[in-house]
C-alpha positions in Angstrom: 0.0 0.0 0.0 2.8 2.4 0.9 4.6 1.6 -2.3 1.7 2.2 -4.6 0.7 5.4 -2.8 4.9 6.5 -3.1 4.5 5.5 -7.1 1.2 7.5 -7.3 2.9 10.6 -5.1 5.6 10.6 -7.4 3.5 10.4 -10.8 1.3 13.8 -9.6 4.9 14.9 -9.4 6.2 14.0 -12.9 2.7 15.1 -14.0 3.6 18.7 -12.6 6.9 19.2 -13.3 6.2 18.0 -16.9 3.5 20.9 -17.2 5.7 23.2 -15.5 8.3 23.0 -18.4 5.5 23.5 -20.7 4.1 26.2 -19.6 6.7 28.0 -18.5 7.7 29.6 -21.9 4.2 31.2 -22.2 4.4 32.5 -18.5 7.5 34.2 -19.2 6.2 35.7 -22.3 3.0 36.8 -20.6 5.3 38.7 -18.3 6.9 40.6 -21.0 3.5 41.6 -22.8 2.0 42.6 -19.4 5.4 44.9 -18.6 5.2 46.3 -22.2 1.5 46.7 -22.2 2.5 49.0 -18.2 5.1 50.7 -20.7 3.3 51.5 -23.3 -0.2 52.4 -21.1 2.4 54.7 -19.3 3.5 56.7 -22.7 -0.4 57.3 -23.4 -0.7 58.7 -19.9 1.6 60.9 -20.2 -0.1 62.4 -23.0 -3.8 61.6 -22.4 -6.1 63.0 -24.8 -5.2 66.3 -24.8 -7.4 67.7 -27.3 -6.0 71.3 -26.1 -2.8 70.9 -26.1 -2.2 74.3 -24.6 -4.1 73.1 -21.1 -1.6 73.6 -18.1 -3.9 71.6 -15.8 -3.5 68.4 -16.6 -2.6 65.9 -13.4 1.0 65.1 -12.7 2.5 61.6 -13.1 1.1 59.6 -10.5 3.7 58.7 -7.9 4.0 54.9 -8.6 4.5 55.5 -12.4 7.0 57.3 -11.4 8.8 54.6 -8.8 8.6 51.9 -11.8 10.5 54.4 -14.0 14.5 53.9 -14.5 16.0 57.7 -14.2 16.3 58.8 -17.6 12.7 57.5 -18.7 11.2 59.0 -16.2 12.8 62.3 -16.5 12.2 62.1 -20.6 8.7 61.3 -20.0 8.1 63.8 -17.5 9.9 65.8 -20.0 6.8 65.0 -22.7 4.4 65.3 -20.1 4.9 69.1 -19.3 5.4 70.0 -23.4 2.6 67.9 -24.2 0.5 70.3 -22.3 2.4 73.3 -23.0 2.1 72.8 -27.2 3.9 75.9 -28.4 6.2 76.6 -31.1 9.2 76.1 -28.3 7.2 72.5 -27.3 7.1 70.7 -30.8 11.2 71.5 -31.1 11.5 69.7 -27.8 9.4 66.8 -28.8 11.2 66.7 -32.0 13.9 66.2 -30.3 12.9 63.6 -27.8 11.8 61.4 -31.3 15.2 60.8 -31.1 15.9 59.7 -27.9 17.0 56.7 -26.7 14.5 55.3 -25.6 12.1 53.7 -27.6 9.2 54.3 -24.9 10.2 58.2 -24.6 10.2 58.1 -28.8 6.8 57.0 -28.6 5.5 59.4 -26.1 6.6 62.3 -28.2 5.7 60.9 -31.5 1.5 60.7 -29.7 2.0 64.5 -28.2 3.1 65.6 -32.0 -0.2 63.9 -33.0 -1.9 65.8 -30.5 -0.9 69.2 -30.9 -1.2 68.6 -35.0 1.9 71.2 -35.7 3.0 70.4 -39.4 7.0 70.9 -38.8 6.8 67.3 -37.0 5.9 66.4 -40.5 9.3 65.9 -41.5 10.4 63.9 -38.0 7.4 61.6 -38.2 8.1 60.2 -41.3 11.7 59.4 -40.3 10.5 58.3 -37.4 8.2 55.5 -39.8 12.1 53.7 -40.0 12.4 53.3 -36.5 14.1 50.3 -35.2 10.9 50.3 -33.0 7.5 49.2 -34.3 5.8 50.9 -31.4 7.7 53.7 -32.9 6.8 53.5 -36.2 3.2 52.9 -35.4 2.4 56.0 -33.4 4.5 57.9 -36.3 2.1 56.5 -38.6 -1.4 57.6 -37.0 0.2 61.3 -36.1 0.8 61.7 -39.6 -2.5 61.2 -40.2 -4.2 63.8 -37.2 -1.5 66.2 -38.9 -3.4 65.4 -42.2 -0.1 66.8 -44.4 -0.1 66.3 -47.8 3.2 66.0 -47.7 3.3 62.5 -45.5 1.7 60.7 -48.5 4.6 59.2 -50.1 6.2 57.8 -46.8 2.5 56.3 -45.5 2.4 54.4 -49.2 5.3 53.1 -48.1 4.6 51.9 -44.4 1.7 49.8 -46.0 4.3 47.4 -46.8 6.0 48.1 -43.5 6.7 44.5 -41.6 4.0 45.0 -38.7 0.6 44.8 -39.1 0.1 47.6 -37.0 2.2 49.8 -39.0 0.3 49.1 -42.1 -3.2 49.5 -40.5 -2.4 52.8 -38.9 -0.8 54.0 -42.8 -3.9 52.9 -44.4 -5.9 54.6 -41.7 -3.6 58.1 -42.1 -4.0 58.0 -45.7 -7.3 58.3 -45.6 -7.6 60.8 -43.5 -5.0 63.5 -45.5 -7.7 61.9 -48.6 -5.0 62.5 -51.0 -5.8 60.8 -54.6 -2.3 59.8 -54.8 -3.2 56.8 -51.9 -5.6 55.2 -54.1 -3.8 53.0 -55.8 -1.9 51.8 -52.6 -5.0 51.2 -51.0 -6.5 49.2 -53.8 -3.9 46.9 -53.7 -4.3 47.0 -50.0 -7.6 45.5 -50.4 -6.4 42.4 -51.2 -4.0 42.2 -48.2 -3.9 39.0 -45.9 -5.3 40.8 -43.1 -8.8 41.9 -42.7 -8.8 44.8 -40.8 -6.3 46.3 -42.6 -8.5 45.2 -45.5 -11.0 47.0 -43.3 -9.6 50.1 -42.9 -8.1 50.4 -46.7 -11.8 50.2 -47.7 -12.3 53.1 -45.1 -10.2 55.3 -46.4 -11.4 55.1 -50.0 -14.5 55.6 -49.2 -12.7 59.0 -47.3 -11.3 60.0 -50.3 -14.2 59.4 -52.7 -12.3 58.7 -55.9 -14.2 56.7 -58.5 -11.0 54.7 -59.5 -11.6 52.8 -56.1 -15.4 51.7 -57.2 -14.8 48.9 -59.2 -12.3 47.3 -56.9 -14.2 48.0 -54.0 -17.4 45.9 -56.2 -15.0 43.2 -56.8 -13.5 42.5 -53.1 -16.9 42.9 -51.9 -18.0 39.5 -53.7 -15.8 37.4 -51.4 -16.0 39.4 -47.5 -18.3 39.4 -44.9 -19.1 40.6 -41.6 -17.7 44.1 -40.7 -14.9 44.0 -43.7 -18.2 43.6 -45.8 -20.2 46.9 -43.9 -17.0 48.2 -44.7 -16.9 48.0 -48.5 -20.6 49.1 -48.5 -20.2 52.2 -46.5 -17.4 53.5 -49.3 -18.6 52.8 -52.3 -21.8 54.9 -50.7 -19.3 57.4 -49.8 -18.1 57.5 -53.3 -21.6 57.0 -55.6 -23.8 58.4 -53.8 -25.4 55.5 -54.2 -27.1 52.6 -51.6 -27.6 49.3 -53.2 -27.0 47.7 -49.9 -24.4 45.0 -49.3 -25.5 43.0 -52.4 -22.7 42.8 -54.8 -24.8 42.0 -57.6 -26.7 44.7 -57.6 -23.7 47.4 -57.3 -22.4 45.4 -60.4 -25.4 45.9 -62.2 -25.4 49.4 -61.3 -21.6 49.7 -62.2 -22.5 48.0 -65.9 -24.8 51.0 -66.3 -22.8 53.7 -65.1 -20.2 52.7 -67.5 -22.5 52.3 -70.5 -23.6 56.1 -69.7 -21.8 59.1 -68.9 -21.4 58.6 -65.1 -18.5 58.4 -63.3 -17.6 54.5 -64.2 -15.3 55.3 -67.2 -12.7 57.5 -64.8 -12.6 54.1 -62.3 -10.8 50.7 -62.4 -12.2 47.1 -62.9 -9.1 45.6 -61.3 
């Protein structure tokens, strides 16, 4: 009896120690995503929604922020905080600066305040900052372009739609559609097709932002094989574009679109691809 209750002790053990070793590796990993989630819901503190920049009364850092902090971040960040609210001339060259930091954390925090305060010089520094080593980086550089809405950022957000994070791309597609530069629409056609379906999503978005009638025959043709919100999606811009509400049905937009072209609507400017 002892012996089979010593071979039964030591099998719960085995049994644990195997599923230790297993699980292990994903404990450590959810460690790091909860401390970079803390690092990154710290950067978006720091500048939280200030939709008047120039408001002097926002709350300090809160002290245990602050304790979690090595030196220089928390001195950078305290850095932001203040010319976050402050938003002058004198503010954006300081931020501009701290896009450059170091620290990838501090280069994120500036990068959302330069979104904030919507001063076109960071035009220039943000789309640098779209080749930073840092996809966190190149993210937030991505969707302040877009609340600057300068023409100018166009080229550079074409580009980050290829960019290697997913994040990137979505937050370029997004930007692009909200500077609604005609020069995106090609990008975004092809983005369309992409592997992912909110950036799929948000492409669709953004044409229907920029309302050019090269996007409606695309937009026809990926709405054949989508569904769901990606689907809602297509509908809402090619209603954005026409003028036009034939539902979610893509037969009945092509049907429409085969009699636009044979008229003198706007279906001869578009693309079928």
């Amino acid at each position: 009896m002892l012996r089979r209750r010593a071979a039964v002790g030591e099998e719960k053990r085995s049994l644990v120690s195997r599923l230790w070793r297993k699980a292990a590796p994903f404990a450590v990993s959810l460690s790091l995503m909860v401390l970079a989630a803390l690092a990154l819901a710290v950067a978006i503190y720091i500048c939280n929604g200030p939709a008047e920049p120039r408001d002097d009364t926002r709350r300090p850092l809160p002290g245990f922020v602050l304790r979690w902090l090595d030196r220089h971040r928390r001195e950078r960040l305290e850095e932001v905080h203040q010319l976050s609210a402050k938003g002058d001339a004198e503010a954006v060259k300081q931020l501009i600066r701290l896009l450059r930091d170091r620290d990838s954390i501090v280069r994120l925090a500036a990068g959302l305040s330069l979104g904030y305060i919507k001063d076109p010089r960071a035009v220039q520094p943000l789309t640098a900052a779209l080749k930073d080593s840092n996809r966190g980086v190149r993210w937030r550089a991505a969707w302040s372009l877009g609340e600057i809405k300068d023409p100018c950022a166009v080229e550079p957000l074409i580009a980050a739609l290829k960019d290697s994070n997913i994040g990137v791309r979505w937050a370029a597609a997004w930007s692009l559609g909200e500077i609604k530069d005609p020069r995106a629409v090609d990008a975004l056609v092809t983005a369309l097709g992409h592997d992912d379906a909110w950036v799929r999503t948000v492409a669709a978005r953004s044409l229907g932002d920029i309302k050019d009638p090269r996007a409606i025959g695309p937009l026809i043709a990926a709405l054949k094989n989508s569904q769901g919100y990606l689907r809602d999606a297509q509908a809402a811009a090619l209603r954005n574009i026409t003028g036009v509400d034939c539902g979610e049905d893509p037969e009945k937009w092509r049907k429409w679109w085969e009699e636009q072209r044979q008229g003198s609507g706007v279906g001869p400017q578009s693309s079928d691809k």
